[in-house]
VOBA-1610 file (N, C-alpha, C; in pm, whole numbers, padded with zeros to 5 digits, always signed):
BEGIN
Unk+00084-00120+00000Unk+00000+00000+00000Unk+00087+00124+00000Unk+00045+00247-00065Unk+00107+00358-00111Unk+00014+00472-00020Unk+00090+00586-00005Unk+00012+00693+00079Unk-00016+00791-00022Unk-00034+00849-00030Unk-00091+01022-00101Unk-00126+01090+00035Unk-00068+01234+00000Unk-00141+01331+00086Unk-00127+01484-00003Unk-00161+01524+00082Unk-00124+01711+00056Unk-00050+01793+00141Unk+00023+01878+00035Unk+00117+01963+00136Unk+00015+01993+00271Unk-00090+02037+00261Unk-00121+02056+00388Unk-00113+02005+00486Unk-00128+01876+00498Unk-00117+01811+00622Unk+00006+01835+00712Unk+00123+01868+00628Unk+00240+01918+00729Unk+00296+01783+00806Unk+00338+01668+00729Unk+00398+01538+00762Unk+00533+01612+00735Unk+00594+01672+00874Unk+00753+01688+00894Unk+00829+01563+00882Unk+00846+01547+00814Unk+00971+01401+00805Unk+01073+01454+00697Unk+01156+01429+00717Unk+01277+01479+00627Unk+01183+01394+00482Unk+01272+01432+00358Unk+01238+01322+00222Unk+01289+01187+00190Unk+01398+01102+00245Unk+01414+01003+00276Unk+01324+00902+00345Unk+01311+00932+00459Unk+01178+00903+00550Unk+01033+00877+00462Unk+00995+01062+00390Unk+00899+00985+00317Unk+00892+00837+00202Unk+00994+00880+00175Unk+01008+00815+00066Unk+01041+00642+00088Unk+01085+00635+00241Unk+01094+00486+00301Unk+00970+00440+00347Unk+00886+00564+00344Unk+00737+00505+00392Unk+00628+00505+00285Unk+00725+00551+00174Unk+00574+00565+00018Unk+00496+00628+00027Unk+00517+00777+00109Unk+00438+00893+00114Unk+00463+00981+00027Unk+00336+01026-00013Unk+00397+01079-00177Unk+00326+01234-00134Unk+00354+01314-00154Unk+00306+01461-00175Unk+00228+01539-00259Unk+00109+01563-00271Unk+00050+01659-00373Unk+00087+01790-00356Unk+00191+01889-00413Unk+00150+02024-00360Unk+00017+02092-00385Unk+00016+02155-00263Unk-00110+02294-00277Unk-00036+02431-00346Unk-00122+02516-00387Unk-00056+02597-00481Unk-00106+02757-00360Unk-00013+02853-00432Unk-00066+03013-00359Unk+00017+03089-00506Unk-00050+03171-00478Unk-00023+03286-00567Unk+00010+03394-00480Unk+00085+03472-00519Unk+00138+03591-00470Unk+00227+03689-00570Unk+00220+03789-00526Unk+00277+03908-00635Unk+00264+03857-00798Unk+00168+03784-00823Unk+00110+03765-00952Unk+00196+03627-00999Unk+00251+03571-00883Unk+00355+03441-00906Unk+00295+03326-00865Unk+00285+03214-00887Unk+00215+03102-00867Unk+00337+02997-00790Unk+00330+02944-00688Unk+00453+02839-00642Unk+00349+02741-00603Unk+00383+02624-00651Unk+00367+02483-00595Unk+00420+02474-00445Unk+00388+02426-00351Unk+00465+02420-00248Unk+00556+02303-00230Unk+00688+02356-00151Unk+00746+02229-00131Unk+00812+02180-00288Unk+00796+02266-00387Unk+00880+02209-00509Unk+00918+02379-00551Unk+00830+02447-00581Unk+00830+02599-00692Unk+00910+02659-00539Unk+00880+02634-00385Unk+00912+02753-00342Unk+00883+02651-00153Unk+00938+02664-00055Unk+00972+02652+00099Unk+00909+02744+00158Unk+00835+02665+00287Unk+00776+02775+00396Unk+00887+02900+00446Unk+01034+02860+00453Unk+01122+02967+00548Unk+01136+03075+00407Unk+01121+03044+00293Unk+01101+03142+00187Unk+00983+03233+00171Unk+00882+03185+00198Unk+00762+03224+00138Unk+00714+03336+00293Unk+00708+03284+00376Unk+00700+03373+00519Unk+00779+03516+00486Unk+00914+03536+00449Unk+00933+03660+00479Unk+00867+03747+00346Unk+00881+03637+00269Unk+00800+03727+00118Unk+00668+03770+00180Unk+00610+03711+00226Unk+00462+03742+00283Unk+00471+03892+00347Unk+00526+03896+00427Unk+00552+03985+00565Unk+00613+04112+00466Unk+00669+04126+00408Unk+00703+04206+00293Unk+00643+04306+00198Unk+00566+04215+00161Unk+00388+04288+00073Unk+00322+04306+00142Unk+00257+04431+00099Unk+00118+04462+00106Unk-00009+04356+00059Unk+00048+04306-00080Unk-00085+04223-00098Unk-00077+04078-00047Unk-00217+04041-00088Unk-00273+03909+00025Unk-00272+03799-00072Unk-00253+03716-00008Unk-00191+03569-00095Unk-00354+03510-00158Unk-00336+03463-00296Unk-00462+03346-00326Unk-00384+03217-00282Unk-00452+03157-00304Unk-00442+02976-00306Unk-00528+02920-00352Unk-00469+02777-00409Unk-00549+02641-00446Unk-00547+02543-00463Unk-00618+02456-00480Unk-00611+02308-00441Unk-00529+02255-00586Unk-00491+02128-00539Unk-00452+02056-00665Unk-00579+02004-00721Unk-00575+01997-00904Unk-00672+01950-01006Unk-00693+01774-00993Unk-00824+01781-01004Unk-00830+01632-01005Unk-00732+01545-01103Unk-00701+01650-01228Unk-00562+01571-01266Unk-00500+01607-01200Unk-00444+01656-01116Unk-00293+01661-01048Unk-00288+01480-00971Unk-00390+01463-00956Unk-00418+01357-00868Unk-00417+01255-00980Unk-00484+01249-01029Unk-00497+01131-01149Unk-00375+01105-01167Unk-00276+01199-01204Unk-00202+01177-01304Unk-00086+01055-01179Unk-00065+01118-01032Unk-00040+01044-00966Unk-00078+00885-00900Unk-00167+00908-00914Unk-00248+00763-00888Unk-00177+00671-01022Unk-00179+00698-01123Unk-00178+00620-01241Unk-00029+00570-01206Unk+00050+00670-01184Unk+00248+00592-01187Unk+00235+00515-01059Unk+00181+00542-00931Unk+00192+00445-00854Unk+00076+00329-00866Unk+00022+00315-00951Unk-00072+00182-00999Unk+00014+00108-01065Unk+00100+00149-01133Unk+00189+00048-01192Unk+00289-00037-01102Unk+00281+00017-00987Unk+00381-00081-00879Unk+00275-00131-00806Unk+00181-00056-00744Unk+00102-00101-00630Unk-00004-00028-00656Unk-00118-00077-00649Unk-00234-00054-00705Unk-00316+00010-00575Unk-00283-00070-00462Unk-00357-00008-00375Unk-00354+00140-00280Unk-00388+00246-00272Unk-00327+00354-00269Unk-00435+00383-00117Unk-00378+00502-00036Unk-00465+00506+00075Unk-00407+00706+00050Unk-00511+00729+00040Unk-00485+00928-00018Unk-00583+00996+00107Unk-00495+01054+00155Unk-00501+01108+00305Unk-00555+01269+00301Unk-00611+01340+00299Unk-00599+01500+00283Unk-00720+01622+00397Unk-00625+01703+00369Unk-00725+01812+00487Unk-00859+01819+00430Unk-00932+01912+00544Unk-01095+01888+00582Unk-01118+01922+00482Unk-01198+01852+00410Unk-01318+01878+00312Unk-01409+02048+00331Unk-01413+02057+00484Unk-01477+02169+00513Unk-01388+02297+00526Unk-01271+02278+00512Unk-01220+02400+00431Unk-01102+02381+00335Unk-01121+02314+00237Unk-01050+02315+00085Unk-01129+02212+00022Unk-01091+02254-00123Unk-01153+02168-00203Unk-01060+02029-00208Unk-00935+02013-00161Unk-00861+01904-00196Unk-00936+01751-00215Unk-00983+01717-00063Unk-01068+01629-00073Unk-01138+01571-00205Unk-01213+01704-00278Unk-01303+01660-00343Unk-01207+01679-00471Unk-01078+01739-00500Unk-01037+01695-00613Unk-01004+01541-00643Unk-00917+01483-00470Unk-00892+01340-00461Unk-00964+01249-00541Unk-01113+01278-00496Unk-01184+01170-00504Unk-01231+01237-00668Unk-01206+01309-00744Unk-01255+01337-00877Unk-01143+01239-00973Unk-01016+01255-00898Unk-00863+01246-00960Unk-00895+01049-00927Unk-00941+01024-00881Unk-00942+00857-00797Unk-01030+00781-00909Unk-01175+00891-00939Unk-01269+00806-01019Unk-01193+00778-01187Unk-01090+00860-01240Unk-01062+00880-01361Unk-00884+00782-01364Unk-00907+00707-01215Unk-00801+00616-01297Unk-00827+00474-01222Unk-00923+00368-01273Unk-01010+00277-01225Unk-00906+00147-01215Unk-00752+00202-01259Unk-00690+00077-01232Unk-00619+00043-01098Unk-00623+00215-01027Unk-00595+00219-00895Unk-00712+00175-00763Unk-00683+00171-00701Unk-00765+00110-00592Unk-00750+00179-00455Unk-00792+00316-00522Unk-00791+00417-00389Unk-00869+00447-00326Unk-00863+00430-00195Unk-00953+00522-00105Unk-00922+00635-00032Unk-01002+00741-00030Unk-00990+00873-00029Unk-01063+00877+00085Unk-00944+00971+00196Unk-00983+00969+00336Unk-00995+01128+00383Unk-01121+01165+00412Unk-01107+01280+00478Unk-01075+01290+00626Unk-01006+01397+00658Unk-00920+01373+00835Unk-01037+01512+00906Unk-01089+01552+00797Unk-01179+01673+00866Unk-01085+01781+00967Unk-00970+01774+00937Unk-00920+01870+01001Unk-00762+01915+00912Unk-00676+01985+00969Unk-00582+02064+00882Unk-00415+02024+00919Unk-00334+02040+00854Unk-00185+02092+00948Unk-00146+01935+01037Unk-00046+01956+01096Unk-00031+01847+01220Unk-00096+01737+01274Unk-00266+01787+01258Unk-00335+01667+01305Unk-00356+01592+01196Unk-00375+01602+01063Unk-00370+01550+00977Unk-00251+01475+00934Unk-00132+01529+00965Unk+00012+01487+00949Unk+00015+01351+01023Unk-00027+01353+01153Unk-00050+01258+01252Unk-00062+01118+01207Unk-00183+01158+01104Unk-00277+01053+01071Unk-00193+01006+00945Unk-00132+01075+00869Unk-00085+01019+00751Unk+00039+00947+00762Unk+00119+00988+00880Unk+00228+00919+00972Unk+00223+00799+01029Unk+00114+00766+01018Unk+00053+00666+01149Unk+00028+00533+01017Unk-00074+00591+00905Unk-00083+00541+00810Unk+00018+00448+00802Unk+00121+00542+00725Unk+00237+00491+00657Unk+00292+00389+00718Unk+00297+00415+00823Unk+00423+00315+00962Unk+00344+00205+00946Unk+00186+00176+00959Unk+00108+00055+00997Unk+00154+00004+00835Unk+00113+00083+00725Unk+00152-00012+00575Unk+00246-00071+00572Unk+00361+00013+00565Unk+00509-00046+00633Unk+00465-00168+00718Unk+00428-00174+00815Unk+00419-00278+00893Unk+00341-00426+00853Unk+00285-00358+00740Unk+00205-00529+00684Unk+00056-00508+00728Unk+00025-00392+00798Unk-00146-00393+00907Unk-00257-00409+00729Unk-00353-00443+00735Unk-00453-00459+00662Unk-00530-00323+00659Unk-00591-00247+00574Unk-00633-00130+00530Unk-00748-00134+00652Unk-00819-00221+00679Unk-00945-00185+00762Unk-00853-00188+00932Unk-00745-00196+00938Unk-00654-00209+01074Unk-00600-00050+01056Unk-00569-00043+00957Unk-00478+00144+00937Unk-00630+00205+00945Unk-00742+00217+00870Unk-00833+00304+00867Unk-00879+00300+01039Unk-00899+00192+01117Unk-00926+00226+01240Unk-00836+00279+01359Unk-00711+00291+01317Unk-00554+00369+01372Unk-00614+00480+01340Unk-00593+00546+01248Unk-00588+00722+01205Unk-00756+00734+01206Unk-00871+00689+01244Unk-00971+00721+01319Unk-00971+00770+01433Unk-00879+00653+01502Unk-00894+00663+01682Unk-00791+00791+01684Unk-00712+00833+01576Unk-00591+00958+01619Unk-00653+01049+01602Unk-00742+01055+01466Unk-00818+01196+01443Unk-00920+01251+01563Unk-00985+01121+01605Unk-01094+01162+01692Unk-01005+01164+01861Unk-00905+01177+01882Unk-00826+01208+01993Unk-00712+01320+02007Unk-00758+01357+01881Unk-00634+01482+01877Unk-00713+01551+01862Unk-00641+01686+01891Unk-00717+01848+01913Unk-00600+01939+01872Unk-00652+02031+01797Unk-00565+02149+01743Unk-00675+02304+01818Unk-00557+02426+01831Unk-00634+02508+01846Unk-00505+02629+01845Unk-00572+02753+01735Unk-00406+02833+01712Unk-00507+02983+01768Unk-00393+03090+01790Unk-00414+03211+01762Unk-00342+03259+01663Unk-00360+03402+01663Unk-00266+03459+01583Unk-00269+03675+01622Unk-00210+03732+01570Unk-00193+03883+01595Unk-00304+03984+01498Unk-00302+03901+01365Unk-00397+04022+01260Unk-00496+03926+01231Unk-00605+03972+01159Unk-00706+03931+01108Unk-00728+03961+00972Unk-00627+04013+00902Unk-00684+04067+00791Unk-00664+03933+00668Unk-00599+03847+00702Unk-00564+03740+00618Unk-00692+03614+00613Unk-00728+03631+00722Unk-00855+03517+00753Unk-00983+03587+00675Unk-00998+03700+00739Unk-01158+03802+00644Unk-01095+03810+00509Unk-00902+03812+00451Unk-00918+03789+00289Unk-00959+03654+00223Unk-00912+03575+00293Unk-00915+03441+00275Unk-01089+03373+00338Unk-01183+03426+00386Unk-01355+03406+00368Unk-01352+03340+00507Unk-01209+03308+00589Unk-01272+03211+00721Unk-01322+03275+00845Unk-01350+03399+00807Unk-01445+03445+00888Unk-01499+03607+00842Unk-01606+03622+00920Unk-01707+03730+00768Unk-01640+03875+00811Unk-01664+03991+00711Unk-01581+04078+00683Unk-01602+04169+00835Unk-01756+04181+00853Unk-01781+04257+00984Unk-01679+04214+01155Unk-01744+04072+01109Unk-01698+04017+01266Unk-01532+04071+01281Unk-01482+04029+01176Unk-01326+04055+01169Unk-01290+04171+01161Unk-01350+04274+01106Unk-01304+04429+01100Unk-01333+04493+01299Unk-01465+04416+01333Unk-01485+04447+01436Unk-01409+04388+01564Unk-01347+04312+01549Unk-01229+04226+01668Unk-01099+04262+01595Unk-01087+04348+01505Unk-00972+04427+01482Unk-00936+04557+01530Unk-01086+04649+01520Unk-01084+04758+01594Unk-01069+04746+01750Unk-01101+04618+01793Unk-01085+04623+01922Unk-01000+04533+01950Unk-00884+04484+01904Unk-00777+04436+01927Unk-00802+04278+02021Unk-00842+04238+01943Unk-00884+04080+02011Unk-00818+03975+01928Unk-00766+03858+01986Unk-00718+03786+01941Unk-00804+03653+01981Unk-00849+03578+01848Unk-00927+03461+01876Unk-00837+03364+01918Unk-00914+03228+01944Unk-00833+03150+01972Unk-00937+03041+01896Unk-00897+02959+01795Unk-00992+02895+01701Unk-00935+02770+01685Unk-01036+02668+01695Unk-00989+02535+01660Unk-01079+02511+01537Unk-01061+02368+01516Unk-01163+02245+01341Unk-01242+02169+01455Unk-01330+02185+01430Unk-01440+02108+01478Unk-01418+01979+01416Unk-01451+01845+01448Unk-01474+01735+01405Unk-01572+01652+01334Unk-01707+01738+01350Unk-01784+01692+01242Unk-01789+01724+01113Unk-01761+01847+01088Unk-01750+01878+00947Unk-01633+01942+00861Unk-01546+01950+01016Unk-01422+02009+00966Unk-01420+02110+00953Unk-01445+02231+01031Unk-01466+02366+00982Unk-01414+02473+01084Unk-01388+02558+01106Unk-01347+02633+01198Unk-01453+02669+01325Unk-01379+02698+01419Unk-01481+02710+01554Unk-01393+02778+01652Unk-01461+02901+01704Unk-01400+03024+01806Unk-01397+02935+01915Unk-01273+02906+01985Unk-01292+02850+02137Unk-01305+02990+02258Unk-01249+03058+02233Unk-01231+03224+02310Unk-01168+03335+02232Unk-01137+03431+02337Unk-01081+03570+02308Unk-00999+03598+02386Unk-00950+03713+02358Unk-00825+03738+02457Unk-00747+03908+02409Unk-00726+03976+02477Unk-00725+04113+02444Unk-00542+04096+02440Unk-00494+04056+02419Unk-00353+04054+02391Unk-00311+03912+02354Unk-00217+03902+02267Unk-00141+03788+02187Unk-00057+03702+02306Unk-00009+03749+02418Unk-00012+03642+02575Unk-00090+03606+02589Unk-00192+03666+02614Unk-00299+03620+02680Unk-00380+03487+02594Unk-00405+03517+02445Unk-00428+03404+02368Unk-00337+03302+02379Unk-00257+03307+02388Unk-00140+03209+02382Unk-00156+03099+02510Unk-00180+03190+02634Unk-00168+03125+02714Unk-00367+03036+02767Unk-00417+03105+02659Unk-00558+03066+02697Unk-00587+02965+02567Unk-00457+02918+02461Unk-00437+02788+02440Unk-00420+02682+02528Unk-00325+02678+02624Unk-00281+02583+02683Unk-00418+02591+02781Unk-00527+02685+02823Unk-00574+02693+02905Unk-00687+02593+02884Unk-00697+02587+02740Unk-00800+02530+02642Unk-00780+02349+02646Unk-00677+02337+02618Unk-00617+02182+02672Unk-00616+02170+02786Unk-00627+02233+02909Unk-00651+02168+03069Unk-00743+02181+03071Unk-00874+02198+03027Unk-01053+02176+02994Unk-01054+02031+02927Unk-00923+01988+02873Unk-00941+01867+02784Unk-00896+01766+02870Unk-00805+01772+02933Unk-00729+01659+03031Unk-00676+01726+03132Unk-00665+01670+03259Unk-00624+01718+03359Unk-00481+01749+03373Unk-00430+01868+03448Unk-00259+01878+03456Unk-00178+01782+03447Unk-00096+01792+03404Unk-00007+01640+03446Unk-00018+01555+03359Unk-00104+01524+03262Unk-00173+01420+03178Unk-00047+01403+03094Unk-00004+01300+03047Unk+00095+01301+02921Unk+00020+01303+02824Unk+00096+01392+02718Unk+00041+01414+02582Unk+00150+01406+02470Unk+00083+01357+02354Unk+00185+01398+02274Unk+00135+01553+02205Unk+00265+01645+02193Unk+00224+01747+02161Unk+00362+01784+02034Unk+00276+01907+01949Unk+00365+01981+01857Unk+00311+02122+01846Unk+00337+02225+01822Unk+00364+02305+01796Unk+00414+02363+01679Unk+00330+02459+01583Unk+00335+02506+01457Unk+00331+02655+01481Unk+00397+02702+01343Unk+00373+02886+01363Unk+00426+02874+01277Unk+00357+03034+01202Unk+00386+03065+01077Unk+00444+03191+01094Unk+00609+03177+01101Unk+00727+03267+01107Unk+00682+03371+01229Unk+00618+03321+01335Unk+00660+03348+01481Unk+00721+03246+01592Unk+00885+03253+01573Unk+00898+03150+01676Unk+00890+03214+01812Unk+00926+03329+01840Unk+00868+03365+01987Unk+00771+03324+02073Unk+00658+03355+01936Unk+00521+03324+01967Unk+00548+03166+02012Unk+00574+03092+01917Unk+00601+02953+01915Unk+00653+02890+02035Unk+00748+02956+02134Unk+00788+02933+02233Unk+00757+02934+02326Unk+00666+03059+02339Unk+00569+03109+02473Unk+00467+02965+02497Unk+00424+02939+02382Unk+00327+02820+02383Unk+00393+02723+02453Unk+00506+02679+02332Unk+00617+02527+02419Unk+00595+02576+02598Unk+00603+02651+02615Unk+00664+02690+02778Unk+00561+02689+02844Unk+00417+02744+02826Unk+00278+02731+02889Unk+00221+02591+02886Unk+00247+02512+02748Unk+00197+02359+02786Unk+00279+02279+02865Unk+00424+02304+02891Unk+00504+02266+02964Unk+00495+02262+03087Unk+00422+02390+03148Unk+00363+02402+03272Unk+00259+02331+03305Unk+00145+02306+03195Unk+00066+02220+03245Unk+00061+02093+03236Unk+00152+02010+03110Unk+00140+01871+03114Unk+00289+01800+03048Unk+00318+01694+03081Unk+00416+01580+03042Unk+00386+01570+02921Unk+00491+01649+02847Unk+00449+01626+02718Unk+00566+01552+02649Unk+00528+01491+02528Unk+00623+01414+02463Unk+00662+01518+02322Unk+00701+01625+02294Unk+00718+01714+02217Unk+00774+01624+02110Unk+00687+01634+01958Unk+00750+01663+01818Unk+00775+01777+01796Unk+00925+01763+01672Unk+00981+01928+01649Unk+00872+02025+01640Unk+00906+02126+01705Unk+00841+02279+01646Unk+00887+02305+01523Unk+00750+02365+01489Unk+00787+02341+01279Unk+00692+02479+01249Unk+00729+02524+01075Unk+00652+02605+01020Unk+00554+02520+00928Unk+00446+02579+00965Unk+00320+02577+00917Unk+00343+02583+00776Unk+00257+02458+00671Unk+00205+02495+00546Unk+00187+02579+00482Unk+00301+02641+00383Unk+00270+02794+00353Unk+00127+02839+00314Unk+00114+02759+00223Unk-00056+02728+00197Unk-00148+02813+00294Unk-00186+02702+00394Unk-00232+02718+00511Unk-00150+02871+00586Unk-00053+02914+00579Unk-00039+03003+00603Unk-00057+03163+00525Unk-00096+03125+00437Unk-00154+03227+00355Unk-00287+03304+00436Unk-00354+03140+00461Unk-00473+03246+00531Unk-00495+03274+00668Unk-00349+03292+00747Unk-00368+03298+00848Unk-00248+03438+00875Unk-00143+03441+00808Unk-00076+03555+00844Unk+00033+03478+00890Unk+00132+03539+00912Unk+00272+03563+00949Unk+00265+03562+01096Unk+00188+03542+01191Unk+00208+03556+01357Unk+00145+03441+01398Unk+00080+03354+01349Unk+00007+03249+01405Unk+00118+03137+01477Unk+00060+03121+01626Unk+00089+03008+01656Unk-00030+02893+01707Unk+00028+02765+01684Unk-00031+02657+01737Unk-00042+02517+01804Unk-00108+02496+01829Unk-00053+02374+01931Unk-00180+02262+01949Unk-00121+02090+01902Unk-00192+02000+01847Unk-00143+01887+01973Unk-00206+01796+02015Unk-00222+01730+02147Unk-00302+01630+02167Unk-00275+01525+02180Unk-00337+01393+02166Unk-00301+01302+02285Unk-00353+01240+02384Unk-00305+01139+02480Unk-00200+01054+02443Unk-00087+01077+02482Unk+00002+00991+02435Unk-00023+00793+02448Unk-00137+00791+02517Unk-00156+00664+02500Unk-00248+00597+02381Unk-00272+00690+02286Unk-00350+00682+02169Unk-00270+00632+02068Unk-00143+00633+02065Unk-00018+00607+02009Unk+00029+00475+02018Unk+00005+00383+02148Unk+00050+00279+02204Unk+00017+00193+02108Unk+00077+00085+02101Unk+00096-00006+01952Unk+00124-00020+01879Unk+00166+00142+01774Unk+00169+00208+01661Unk+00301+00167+01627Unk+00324+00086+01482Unk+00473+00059+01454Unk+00533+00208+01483Unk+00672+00159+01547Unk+00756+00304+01499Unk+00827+00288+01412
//
């Protein structure tokens, strides 16, 4: 069995690694200053962040074409037919639904197209988890109930400093956002699990204070002390990025994966200050080939 995913998911593994586990990459695309980069091939998150921060104007993005997908499915049908294509929430990108457009138009593959209903890291999780069990020989209905039990046990939830990237980018409406701009509020927003979509957990009148009413957000989830596995994302704020490491540190035993930059993609519509932080019972893990 073969993996597919999308840059989004944010599977940090060096390219060796992927490539020992048959994780294959779709890039997501952004446009900027009238330039188009593939991610992860045309152009790198530590590139694309300061370009961002730079301009005035606001990034597009888009999904890969159901041929982008086709055309992949077809070269790995010729080795292994059976393919397991992993990608962020349906409820905010179209990827999903290119997958499964790109899946129907090459009938010699034998893919199933998995939505994780959520974005970034937690999705990474799942496509990680994937891979290791294929590697391992597990049977598709043994991996699909692994990266179930991970999706539905992990929790993501980020802030960030501006708003003007989210009201360009539609994930939240022009009023609400002009109006928690004038008044200097910083959300604190997670993906819901049923449909995959964004959801306000709180507020917070300063970028500490959000930060720290992340971690505050995970001791509502498990009690102090709890071991977790945790990571940490930000899009070209490592400060920010740190304050977090240091507040979940206070509250729980954590088993830290690297701190990493966020999906440029995904960082398009969030801005240049976002940090975040993804957290799962480290005993949700137990079994899992390494």
């Amino acid at each position: 069995m073969q993996i597919v995913t999308d840059s989004g998911t944010d599977v940090h593994l060096p390219q060796d690694q992927l490539k020992a586990l048959k994780i294959h990459v779709v890039p997501l695309v952004v446009t900027l200053g009238g330039k188009s980069y593939k991610e992860g091939v045309d152009i790198q998150a530590d590139k694309f962040y300061p370009m961002l921060e730079a301009t005035d104007e606001l990034p597009v993005t888009s999904q890969p074409s159901a041929g982008d997908f086709a055309k992949i499915y077809t070269e790995l049908a010729k080795t292994d037919p059976e393919i397991l294509s992993i990608h962020i929430s349906s409820g905010l990108s179209g990827t999903f639904a290119s997958a499964t457009a790109g899946a129907a138009l090459v009938p010699e593959a034998k893919v199933t197209v998995v939505d994780t209903k959520t974005l970034s890291a937690p999705a990474g999780w799942q496509v990680e988890a994937a891979a290791r069990c294929a590697k391992a020989g597990w049977s598709k209905a043994q991996i699909m109930e692994s990266i179930h039990k991970i999706g539905d046990a992990t929790d993501v939830i980020y802030t960030l400093k501006e708003l003007k990237y989210l009201i360009h980018g539609g994930r939240i409406s022009h009023m609400k956002g002009l109006v928690a701009s004038l008044l200097n509020i910083k959300p604190m927003i997670g993906v819901e699990k049923v449909k995959g979509t964004y959801v306000q957990h709180g507020m917070a009148r300063s970028f500490a204070g959000a930060v720290r009413g992340l971690s505050e957000y995970a001791a509502k989830k498990f009690p102090e002390g709890s071991a977790l596995r945790v990571q940490v994302l930000h899009s070209y704020n490592p400060e920010g990025a740190q304050m977090l490491v240091d507040e979940m540190n206070k509250r729980f035993k954590c088993n830290w994966l690297p701190t990493g930059l966020l999906s440029l993609v995904l960082g398009a519509h969030v801005g240049p200050s976002m940090v975040g932080v993804v957290f799962a019972p480290e005993e949700v893990f137990a079994g899992l080939p390494s």
